[in-house]
C-alpha positions as CSV (number, residue, x, y, z in Angstrom):
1,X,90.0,73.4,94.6
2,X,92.0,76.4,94.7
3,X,95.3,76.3,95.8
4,X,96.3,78.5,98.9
5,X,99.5,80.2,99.2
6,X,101.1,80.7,101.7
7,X,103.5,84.3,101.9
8,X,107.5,83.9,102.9
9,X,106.7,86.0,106.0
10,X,104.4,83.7,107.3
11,X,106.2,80.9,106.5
12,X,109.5,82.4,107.9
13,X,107.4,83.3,111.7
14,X,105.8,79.5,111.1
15,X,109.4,78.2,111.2
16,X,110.9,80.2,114.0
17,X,107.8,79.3,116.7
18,X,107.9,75.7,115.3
19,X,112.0,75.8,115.7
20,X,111.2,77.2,120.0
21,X,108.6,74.6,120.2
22,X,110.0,72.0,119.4
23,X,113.6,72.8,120.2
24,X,112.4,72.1,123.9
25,X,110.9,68.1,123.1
26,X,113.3,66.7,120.0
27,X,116.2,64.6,121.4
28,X,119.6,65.4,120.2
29,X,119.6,62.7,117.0
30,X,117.0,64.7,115.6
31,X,118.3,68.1,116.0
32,X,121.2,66.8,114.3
33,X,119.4,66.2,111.4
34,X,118.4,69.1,111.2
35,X,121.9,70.9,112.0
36,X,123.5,69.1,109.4
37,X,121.1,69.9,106.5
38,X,122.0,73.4,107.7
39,X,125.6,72.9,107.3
40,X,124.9,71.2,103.8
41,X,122.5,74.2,102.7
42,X,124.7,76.5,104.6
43,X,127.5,75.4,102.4
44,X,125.3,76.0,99.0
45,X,124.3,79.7,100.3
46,X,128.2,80.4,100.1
47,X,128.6,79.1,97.2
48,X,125.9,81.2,95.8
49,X,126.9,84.3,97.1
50,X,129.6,85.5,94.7
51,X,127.2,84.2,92.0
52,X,124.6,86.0,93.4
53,X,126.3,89.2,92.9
54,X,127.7,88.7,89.8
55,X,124.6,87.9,88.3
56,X,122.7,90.5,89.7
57,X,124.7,93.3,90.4
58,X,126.5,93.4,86.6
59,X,123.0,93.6,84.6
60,X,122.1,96.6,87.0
61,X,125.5,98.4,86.6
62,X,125.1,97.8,83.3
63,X,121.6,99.6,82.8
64,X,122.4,102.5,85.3
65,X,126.1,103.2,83.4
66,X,123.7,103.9,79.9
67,X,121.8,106.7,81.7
68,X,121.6,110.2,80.9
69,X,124.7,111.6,81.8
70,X,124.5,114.4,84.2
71,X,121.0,113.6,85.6
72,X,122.1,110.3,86.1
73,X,125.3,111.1,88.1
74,X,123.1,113.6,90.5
75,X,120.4,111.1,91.2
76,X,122.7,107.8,92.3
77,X,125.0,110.0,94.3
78,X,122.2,111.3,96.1
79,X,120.4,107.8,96.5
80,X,124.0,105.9,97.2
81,X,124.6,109.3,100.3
82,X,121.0,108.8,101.7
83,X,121.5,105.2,101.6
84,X,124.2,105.3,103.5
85,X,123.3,108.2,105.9
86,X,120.6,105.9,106.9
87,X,122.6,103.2,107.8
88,X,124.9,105.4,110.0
89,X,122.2,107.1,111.2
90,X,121.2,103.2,112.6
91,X,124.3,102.4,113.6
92,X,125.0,105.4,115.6
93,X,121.2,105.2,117.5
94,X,122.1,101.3,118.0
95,X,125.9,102.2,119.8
96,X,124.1,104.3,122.3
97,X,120.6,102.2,122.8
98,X,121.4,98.5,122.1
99,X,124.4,97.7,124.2
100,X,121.8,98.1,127.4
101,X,119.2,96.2,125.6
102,X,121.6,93.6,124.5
103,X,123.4,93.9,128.3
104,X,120.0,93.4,130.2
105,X,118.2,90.5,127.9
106,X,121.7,88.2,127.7
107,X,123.3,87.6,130.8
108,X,127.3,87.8,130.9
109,X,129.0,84.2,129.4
110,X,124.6,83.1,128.6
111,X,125.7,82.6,124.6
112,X,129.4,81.0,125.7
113,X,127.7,78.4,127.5
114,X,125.9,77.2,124.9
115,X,125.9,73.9,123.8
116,X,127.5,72.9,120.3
117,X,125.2,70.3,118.2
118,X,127.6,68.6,115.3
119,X,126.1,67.8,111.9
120,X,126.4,64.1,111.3
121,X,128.5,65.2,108.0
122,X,128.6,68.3,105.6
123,X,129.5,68.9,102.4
124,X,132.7,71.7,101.1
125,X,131.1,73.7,98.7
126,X,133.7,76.5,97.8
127,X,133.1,79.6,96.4
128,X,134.6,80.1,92.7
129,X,135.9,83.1,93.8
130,X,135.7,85.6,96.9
131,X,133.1,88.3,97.0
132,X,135.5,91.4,96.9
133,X,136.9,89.8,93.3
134,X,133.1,89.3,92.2
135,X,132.4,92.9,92.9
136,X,135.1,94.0,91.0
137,X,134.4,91.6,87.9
138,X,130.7,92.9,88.4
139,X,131.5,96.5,87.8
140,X,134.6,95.5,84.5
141,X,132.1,93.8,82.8
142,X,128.8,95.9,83.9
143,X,130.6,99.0,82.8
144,X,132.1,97.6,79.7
145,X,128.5,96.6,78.8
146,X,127.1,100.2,79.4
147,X,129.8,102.4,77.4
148,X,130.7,100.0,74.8
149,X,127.7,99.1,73.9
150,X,128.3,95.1,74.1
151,X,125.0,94.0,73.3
152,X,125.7,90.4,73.0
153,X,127.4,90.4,76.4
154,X,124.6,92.1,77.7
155,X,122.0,89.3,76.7
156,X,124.6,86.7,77.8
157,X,124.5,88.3,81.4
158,X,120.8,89.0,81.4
159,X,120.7,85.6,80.6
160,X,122.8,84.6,84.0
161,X,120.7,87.1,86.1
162,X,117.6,84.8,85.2
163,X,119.8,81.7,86.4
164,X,120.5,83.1,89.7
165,X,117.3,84.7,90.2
166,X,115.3,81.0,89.2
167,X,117.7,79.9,91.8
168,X,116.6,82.2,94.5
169,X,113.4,81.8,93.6
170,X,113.0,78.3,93.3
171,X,115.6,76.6,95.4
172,X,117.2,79.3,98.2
173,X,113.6,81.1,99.0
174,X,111.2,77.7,99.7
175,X,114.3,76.3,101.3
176,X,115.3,79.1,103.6
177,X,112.3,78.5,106.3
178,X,113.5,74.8,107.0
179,X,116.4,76.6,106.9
180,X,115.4,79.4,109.8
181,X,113.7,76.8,111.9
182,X,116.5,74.2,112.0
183,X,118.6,77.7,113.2
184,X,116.0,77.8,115.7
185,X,115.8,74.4,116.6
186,X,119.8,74.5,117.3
187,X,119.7,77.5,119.4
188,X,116.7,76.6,121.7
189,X,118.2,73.0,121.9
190,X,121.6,74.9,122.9
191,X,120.1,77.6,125.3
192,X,120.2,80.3,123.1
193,X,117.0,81.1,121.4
194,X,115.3,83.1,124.3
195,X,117.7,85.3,124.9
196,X,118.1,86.3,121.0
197,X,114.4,86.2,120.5
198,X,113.8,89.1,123.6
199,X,116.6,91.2,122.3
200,X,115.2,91.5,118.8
201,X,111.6,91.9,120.3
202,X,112.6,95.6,121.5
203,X,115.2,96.2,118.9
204,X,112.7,96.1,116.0
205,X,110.7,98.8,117.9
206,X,113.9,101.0,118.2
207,X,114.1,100.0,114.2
208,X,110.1,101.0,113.6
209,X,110.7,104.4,114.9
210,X,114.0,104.8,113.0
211,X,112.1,103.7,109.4
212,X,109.3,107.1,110.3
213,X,112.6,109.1,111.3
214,X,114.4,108.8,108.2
215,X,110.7,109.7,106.3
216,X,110.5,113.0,108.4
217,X,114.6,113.6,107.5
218,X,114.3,113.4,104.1
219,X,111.4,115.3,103.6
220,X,112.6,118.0,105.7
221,X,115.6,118.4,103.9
222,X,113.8,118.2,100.3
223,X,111.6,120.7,101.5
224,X,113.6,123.6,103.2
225,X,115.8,122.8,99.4
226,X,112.6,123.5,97.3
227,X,111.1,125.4,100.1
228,X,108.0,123.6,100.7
229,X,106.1,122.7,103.7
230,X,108.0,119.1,104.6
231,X,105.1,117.2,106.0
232,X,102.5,118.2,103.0
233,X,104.5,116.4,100.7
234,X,105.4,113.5,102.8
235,X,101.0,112.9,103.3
236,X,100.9,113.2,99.9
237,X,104.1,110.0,99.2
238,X,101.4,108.1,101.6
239,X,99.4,105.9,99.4
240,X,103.4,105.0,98.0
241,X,103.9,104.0,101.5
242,X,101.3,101.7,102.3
243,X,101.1,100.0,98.4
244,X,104.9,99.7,99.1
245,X,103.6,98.2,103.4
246,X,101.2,95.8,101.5
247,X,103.3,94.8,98.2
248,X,106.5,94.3,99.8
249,X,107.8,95.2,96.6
250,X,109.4,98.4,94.9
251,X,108.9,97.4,91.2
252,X,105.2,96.7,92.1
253,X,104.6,100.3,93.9
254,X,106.8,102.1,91.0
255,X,103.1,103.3,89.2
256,X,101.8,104.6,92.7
257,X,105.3,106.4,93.2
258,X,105.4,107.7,89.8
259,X,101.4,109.3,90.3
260,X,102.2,110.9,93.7
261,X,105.6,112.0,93.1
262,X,104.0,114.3,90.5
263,X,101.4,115.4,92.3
264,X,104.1,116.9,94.2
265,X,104.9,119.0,91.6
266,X,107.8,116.9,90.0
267,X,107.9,117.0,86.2
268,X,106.8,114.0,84.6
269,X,110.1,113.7,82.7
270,X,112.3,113.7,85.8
271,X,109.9,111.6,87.6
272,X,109.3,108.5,84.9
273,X,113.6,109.2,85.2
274,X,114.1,109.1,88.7
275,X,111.4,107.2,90.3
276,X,112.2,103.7,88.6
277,X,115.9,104.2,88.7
278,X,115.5,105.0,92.8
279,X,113.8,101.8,93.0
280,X,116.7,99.9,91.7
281,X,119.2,101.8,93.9
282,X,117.8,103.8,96.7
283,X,117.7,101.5,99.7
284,X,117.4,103.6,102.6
285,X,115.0,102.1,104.6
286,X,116.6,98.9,103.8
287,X,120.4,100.1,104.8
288,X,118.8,100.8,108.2
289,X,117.5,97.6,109.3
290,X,120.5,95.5,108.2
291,X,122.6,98.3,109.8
292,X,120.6,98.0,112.8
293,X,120.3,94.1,113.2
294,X,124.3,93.7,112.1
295,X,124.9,95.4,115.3
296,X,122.6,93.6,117.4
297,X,124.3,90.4,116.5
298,X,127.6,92.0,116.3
299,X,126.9,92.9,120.4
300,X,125.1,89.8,121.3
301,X,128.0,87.4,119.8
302,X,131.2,89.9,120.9
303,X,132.4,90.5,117.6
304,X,133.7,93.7,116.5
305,X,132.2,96.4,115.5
306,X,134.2,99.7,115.9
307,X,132.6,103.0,113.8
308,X,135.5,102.3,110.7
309,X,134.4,98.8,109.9
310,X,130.6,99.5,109.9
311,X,131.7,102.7,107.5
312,X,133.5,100.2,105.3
313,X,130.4,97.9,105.9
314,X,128.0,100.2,104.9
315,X,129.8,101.8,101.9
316,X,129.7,98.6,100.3
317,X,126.3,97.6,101.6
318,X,125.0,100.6,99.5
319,X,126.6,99.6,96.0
320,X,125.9,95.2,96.9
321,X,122.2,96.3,97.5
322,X,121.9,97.6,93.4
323,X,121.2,93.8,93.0
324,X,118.0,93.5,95.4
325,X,115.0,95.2,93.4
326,X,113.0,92.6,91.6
327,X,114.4,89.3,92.9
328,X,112.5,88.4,96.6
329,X,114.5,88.9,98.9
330,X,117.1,90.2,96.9
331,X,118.9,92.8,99.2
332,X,119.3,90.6,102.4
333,X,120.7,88.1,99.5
334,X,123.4,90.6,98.4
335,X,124.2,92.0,101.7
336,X,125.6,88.1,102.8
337,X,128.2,88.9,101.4
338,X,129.7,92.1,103.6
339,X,128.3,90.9,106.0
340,X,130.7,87.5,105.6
341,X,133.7,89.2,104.1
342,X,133.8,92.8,106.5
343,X,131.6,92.0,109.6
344,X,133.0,87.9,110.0
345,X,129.0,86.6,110.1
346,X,129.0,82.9,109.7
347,X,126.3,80.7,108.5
348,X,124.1,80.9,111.3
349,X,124.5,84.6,112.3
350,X,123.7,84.9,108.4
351,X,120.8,83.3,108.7
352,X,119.6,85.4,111.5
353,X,119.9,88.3,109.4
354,X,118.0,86.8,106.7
355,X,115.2,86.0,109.2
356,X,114.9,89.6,110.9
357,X,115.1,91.3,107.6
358,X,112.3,89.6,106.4
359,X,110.2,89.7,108.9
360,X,110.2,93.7,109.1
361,X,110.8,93.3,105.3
362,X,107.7,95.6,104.0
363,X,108.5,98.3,106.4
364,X,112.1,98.6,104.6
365,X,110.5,98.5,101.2
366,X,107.7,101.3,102.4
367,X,110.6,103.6,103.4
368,X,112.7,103.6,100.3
369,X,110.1,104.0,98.0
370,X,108.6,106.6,100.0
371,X,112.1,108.1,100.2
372,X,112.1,108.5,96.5
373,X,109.5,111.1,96.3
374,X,111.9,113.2,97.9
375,X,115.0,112.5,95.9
376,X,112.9,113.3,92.9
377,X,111.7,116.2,94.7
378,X,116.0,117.6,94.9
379,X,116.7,116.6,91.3
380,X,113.6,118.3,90.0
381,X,115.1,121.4,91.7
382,X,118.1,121.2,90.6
383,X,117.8,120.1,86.5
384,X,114.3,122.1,85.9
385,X,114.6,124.7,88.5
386,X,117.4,126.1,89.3
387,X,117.2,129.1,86.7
């Protein structure tokens, strides 16, 4: 017979309704054992984290720093400025919208009154080093590969990125929905689930209309730069869209991109330049839903969450999120770490993020590829055009 499979969305909404289910009949010996494979799995995720980066972020540095020069330069800065102009653009619609939403759907002192379910025991897994110093070893080595040619070390770290992506794949991945519904579990146990589970019900509609907001943005802006009507060239990125809405995947939709970019009137040689490279770092529609959930958690929990430390937040959610592209759910994986190290998420806000992200995850991935049509569209103008 053939075997079915069974997507990581599906599995991920199977584990949260079977976490508010059956939060509201378990006794409190078996929530705990839940809770403390949590804290023991919880414990492995940290442990991964600077790994994580360092073995995905230091191949990808390394490709991008061997580019071509000039064109190169033009097309990450604009990618890495969009990326994080979406996220501010997310953060500032969330300051003036959520804190309402948050305010009516959580009653004052509702998440303080929660109860606390222990683990029977954990496990200390500590990092081997903090995720600022991984960064920084990321880009040494990354950039020593690209300019000075280190070919062995190359192999040696493309070697490592297939470590940690078999690990992702093969351990963190078919874990993580045991993972999401023992979350679950705790926080209906504890009181907490319903009011987290109505606030993200109307905040990923606020998110939905953000994702076709940022389209219309950066199409208007590529068109009044090469002075085409806006909206014709966004219906013609559409069949990107939905390959990228049913693939959940930018690497998979890069052939679709590639075709309708240039029936937009983008040469082929900037195109089959820009398009992949965009894949790997453009994240725009991605930026924006972390952006927007961070906050929501940030509001609902009382932790901080001032303009500055979302900048700082952001600016380094747009270089972690190099990593994502071709490992599933790579980005949320990379963007544990700021939000560990900058934003103060523990294990179970962290595991909340991991949950929301994927369940809107194809609309992220539909956005930035879609998004990339109209980088390509700037640097076209600007390398073939400008004389």
């Amino acid at each position: 017979m053939k075997k079915i499979k069974i997507g990581l969305l599906p599995r991920i909404l199977l584990a949260i309704v079977l976490g508010v289910v059956l939060g509201q009949v378990l006794t409190l010996p078996w929530i705990q054992v839940f809770v403390t494979f949590n804290a023991i799995f919880g414990q492995f995720l940290g442990f991964m984290i600077p790994l994580i980066i360092v073995g995905l972020v230091t191949p990808a540095i390394g490709d991008i720093g061997s580019g071509a020069g000039r064109l190169l330069l033009a097309t990450v800065a604009i990618a890495y400025i969009d990326t994080v102009c979406a996220g501010a653009l997310s953060y500032g619609v969330g300051s003036w919208l959520f804190p309402g939403m948050v305010s009516s759907a959580v009653p004052e002192g509702a998440m303080a009154q929660a109860t606390d379910v222990a683990p029977y025991f954990t496990i200390t897994i500590p990092p081997m080093f903090d995720v600022m110093s991984s960064l920084v070893l990321s880009f040494v080595i990354g950039l020593s590969i690209a300019y000075a040619r280190l070919d062995t070390l190359k192999r040696v770290f493309a070697d490592f990125k297939e470590v940690v992506a078999a690990t992702i794949r093969r351990a963190i991945i078919p874990l993580l929905p045991l993972y999401i519904f023992g979350i679950f579990l705790n926080m209906t146990y504890s009181g907490q689930a319903y009011h987290i589970l109505l606030v993200f019900a109307q905040i990923i509609v606020v998110i939905f209309v953000l994702h076709i907001f940022v389209l219309v943005y950066q199409f208007c802006i590529a068109g009044a730069i090469v002075r085409r009507n806006p909206f014709r060239l966004l219906v013609k990125m559409l069949p990107a869209y939905f390959t990228a809405l049913g693939t959940s995947s930018s690497a998979a939709t890069i052939p679709v991109t590639l075709k309708q970019t240039m029936t937009n009137g983008v040469s082929e040689g900037i195109a089959g330049f820009v398009v992949p490279l965009c894949a790997t770092i453009h994240m725009s529609g991605s930026a924006m839903k972390i952006a927007a959930c961070a906050l929501t958690i940030c509001l609902i929990e009382g932790l901080p969450h001032d303009p500055l430390l979302f900048l700082h937040f952001l600016l380094m959610l747009g270089i972690m999120m190099v990593a994502g592209p071709g490992v599933p759910g790579g980005a949320i994986m990379a963007a544990l770490a700021p939000l560990g190290s900058i934003l103060g998420f523990d294990a179970q806000q962290q595991a909340l993020m991991i949950a929301l992200y994927i369940a809107m995850d194809s609309f992220g991935t539909a956005c930035n590829v879609t998004g990339d049509g109209a980088i390509a569209l700037v640097v076209d103008y600007l390398f073939r055009r400008r004389e």
